[in-house]
RODOLO-118128 format. One record per residue (C-alpha): residue in three letters; x, y, z. Coordinates in steps of 0.1 Angstrom, whole numbers, plus 5000, padded with zeros to 4 digits. Layout:
residues N
<atom res="ALA" east="X" north="Y" up="Z"/>
...
END
This chain:
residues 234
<atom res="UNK" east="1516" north="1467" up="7315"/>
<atom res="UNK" east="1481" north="1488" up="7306"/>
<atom res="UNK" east="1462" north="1481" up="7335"/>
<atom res="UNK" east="1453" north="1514" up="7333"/>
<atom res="UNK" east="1433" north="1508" up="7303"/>
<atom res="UNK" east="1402" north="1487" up="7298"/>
<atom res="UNK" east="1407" north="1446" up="7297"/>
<atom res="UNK" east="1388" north="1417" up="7299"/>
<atom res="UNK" east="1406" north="1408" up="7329"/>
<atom res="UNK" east="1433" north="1420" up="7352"/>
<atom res="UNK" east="1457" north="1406" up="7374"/>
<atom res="UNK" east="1461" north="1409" up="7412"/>
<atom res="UNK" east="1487" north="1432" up="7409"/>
<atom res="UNK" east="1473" north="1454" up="7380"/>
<atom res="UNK" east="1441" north="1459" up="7405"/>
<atom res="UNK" east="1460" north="1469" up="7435"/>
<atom res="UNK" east="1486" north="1490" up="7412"/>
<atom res="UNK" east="1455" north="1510" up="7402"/>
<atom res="UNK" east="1442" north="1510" up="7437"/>
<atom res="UNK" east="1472" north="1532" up="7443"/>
<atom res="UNK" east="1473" north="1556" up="7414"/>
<atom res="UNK" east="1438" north="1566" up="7419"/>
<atom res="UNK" east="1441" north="1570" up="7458"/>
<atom res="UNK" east="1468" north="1593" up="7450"/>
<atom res="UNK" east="1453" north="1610" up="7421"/>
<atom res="UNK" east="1423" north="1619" up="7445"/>
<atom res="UNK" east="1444" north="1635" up="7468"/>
<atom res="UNK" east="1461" north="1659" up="7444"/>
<atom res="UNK" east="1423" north="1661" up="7426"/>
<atom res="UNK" east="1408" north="1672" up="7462"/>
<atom res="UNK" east="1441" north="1696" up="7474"/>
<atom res="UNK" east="1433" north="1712" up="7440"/>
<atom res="UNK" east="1394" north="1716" up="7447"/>
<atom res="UNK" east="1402" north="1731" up="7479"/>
<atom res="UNK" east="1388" north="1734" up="7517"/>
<atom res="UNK" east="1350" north="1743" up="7507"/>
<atom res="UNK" east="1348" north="1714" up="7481"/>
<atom res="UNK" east="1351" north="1687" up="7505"/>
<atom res="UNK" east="1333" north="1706" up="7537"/>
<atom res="UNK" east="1332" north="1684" up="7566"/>
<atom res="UNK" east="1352" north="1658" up="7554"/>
<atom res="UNK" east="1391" north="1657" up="7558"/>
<atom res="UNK" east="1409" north="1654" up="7530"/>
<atom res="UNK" east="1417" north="1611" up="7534"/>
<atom res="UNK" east="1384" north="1608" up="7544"/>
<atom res="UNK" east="1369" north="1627" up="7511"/>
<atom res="UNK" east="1391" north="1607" up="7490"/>
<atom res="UNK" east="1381" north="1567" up="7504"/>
<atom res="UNK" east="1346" north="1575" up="7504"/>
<atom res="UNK" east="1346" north="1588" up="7466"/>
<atom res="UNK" east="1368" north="1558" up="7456"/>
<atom res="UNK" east="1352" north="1532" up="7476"/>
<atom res="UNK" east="1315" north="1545" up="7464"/>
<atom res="UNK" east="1330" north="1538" up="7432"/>
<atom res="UNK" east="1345" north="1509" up="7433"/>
<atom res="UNK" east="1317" north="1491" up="7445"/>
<atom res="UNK" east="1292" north="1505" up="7421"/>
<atom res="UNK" east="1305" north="1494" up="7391"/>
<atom res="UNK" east="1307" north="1459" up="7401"/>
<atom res="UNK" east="1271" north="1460" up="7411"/>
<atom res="UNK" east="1257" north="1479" up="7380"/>
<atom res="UNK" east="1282" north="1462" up="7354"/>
<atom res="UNK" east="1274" north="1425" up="7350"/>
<atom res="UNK" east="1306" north="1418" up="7332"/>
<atom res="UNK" east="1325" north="1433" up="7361"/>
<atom res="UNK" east="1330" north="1401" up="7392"/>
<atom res="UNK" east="1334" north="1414" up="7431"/>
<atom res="UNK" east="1369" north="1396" up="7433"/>
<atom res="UNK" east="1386" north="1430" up="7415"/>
<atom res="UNK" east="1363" north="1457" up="7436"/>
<atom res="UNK" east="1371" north="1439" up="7471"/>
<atom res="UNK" east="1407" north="1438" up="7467"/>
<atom res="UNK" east="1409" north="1475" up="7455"/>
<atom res="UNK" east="1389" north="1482" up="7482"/>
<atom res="UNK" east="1410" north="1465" up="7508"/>
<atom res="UNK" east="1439" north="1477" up="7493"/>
<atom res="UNK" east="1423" north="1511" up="7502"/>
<atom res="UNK" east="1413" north="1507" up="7537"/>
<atom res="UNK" east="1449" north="1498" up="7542"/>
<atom res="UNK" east="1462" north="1533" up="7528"/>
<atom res="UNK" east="1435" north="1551" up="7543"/>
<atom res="UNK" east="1443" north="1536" up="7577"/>
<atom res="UNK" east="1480" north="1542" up="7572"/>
<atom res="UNK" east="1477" north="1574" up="7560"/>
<atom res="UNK" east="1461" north="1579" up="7592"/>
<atom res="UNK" east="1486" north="1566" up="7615"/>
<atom res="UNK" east="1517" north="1582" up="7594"/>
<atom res="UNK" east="1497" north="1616" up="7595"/>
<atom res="UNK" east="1500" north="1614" up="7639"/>
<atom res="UNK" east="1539" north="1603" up="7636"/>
<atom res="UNK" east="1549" north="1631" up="7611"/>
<atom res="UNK" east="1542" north="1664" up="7614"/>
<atom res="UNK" east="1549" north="1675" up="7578"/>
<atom res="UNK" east="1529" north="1651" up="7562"/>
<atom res="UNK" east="1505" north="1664" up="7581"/>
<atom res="UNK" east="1506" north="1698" up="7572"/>
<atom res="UNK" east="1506" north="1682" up="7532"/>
<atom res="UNK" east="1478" north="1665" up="7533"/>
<atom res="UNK" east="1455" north="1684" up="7556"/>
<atom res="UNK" east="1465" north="1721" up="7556"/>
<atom res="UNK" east="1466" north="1743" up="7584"/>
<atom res="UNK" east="1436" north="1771" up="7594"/>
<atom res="UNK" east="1439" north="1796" up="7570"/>
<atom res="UNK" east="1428" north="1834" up="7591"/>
<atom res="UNK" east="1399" north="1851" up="7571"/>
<atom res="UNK" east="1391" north="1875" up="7602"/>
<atom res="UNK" east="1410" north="1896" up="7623"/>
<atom res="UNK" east="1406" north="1925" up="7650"/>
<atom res="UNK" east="1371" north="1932" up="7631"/>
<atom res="UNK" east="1388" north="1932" up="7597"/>
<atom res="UNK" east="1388" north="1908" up="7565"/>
<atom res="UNK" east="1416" north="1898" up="7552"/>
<atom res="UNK" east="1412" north="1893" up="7517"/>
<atom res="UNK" east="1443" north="1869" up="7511"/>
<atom res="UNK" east="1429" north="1840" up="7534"/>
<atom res="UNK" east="1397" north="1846" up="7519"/>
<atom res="UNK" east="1412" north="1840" up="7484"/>
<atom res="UNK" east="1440" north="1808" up="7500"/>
<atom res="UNK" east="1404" north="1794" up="7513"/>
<atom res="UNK" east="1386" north="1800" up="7479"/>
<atom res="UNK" east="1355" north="1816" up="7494"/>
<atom res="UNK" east="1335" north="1844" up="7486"/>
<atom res="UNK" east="1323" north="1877" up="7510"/>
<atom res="UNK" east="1287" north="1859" up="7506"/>
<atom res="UNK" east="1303" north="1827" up="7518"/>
<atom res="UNK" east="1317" north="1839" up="7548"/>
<atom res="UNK" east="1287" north="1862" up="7557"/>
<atom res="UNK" east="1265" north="1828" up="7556"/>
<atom res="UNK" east="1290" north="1810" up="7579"/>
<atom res="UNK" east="1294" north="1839" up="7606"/>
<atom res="UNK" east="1254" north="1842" up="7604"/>
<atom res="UNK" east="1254" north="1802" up="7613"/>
<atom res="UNK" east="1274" north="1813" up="7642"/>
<atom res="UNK" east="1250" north="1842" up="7651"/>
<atom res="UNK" east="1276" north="1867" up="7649"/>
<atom res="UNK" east="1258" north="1901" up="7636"/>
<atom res="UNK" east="1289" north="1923" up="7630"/>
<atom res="UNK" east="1324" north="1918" up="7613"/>
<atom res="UNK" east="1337" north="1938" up="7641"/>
<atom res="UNK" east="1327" north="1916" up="7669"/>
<atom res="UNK" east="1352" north="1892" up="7659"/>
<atom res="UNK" east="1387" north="1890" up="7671"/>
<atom res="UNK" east="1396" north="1861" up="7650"/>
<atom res="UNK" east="1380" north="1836" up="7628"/>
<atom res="UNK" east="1399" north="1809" up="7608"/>
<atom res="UNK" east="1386" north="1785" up="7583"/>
<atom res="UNK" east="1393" north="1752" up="7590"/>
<atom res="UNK" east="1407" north="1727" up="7567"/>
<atom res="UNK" east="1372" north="1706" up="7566"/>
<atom res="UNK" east="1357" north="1732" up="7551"/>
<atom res="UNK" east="1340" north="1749" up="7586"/>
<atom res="UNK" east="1347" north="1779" up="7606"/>
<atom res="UNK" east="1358" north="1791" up="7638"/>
<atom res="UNK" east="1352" north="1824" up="7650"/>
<atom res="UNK" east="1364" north="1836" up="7682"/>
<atom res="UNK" east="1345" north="1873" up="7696"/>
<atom res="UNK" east="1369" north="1900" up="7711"/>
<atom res="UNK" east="1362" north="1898" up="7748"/>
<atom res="UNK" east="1338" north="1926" up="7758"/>
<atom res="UNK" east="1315" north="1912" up="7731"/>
<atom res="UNK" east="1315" north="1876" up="7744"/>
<atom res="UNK" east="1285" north="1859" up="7758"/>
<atom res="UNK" east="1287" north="1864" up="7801"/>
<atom res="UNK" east="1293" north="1830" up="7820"/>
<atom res="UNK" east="1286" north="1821" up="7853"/>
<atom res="UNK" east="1328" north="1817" up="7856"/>
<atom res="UNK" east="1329" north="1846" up="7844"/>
<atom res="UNK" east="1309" north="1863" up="7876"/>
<atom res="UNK" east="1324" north="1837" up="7897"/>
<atom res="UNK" east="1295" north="1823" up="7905"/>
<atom res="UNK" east="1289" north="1783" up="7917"/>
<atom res="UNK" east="1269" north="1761" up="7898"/>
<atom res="UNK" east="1258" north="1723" up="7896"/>
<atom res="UNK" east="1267" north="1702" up="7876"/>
<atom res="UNK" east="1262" north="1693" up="7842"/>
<atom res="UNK" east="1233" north="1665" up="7839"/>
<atom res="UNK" east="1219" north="1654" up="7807"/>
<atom res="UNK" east="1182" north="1646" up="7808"/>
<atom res="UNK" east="1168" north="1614" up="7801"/>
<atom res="UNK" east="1145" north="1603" up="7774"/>
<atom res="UNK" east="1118" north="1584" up="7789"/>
<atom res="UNK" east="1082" north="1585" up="7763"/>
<atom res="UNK" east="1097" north="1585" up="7726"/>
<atom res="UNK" east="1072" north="1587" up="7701"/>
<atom res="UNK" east="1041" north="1577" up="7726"/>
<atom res="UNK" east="1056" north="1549" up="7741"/>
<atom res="UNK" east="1076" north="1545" up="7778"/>
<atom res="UNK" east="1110" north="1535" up="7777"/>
<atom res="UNK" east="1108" north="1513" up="7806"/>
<atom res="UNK" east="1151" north="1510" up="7807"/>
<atom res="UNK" east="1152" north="1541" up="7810"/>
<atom res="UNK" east="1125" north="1542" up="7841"/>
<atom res="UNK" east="1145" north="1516" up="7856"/>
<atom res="UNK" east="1177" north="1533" up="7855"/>
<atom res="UNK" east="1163" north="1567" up="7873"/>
<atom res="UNK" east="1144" north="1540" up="7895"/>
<atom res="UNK" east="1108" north="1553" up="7885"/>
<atom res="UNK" east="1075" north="1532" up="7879"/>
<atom res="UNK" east="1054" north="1536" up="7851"/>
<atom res="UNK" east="1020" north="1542" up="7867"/>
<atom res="UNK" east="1043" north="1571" up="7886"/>
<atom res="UNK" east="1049" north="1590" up="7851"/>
<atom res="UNK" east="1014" north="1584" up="7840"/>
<atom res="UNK" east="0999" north="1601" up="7871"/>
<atom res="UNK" east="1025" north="1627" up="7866"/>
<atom res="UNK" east="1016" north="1635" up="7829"/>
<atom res="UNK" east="0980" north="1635" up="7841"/>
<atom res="UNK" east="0987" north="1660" up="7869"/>
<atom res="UNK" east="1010" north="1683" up="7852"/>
<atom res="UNK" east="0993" north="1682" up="7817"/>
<atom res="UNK" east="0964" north="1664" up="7818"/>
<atom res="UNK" east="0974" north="1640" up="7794"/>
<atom res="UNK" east="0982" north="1602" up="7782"/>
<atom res="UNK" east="1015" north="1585" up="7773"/>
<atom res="UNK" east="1002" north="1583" up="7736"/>
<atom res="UNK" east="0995" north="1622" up="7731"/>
<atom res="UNK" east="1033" north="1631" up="7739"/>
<atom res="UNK" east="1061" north="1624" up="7712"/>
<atom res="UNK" east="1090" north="1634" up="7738"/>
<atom res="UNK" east="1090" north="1634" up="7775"/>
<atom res="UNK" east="1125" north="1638" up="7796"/>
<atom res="UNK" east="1128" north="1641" up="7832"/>
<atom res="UNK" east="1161" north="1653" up="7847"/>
<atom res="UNK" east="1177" north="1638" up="7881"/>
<atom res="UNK" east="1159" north="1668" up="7903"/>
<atom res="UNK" east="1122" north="1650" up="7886"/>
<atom res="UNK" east="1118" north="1680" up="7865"/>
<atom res="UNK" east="1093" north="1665" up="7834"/>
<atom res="UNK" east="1096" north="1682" up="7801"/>
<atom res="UNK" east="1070" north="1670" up="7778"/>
<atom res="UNK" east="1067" north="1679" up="7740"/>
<atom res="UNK" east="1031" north="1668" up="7722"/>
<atom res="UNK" east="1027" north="1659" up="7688"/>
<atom res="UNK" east="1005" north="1690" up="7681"/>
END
């Protein structure tokens, strides 16, 4: 049976039998590119998007090729991708196969060369990511790990960390996101509705507060304590 091997035409079978070989073959391809290869991604997820991208595009750039081959390889994939979900949450070890645990690149303020070389990152790598996290210093950090979808966690030793108001034991309110009410010059009027406000009330309020019109402002929130927040297109 060459169904791996170019043909006029295949069978049912010899399209979901190499479904499976090159869902598999990815997964080996993308444990061997490693953690910064596939950043962002998790290793299943890295895998169906590459295959499915593919399978789909050759159909639609190949006139010989029909949809009837692409759509079962592709549902063929969905249902390993979605069972190599589930099978991933019942066992552990398959777990620890597929997606690989935090490898520790920082430590009490010191590199540690190994995880930096189990990662496959560079010192310029590393410096990039902990400047993305706004840490200045090396030795500021108590612990940083790189995660297996390629990003990193850094955790400060304590006397460095940011102060909280937990911290000084202090009370405070509640979180409240505010909401969106001009997008782009225009009212949401939902959005009024919801924080019971009339639009003739935000218009006198942008006119007393910055002397301006609906259609000057590209965003305009207002919080639950009627706090407006208004940012102009220039």
């Amino acid at each position: 049976m060459d169904f791996h091997q170019g043909q006029e035409s295949l069978t049912a079978i010899e399209w979901i039998l190499r479904a499976f070989i090159a869902f598999f073959f990815l997964v080996i391809v993308g444990k061997l590119l490693g953690h910064r290869s596939i950043s962002q991604l998790r290793m299943l997820d890295f895998v169906i998007a590459l295959v499915i991208g593919n399978v789909i595009a050759h159909p639609l750039s190949e006139e010989r090729l029909g949809l009837k081959g692409s759509m079962l390889t592709t549902s063929v994939l969905v249902v390993l991708y979605i069972a190599g979900i589930k099978l991933m949450l019942k066992w552990r070890w398959l777990q620890k196969a597929i997606n690989e645990d935090p490898i520790t690149v920082i430590q009490n303020g010191k590199i540690l060369y190994d995880g930096l070389k189990r990662a496959r990152i560079s010192i310029d790598i590393l410096l990039g990511e902990l400047r993305g996290k706004q840490v200045d210093s090396i030795k500021k950090v108590a612990l940083a790990t790189w995660e297996p979808d390629g990003s990193i966690s850094v955790f400060l030793e304590t006397k460095f960390a940011p102060v909280t108001p937990s911290s000084l034991q202090l009370e405070t309110a509640p979180f409240e996101l505010p909401i969106t009410i001009i997008r782009d010059g225009r009212i949401d009027i939902k959005e009024l509705e919801r924080l019971h406000k009339q639009e003739e009330w935000v218009k006198s309020e942008l006119k007393a507060q910055y002397q301006a019109e609906v259609t000057d402002i590209l965003l305009a929130t207002l919080d639950h304590q009627d706090n407006l927040v208004v940012f102009f297109y220039r």
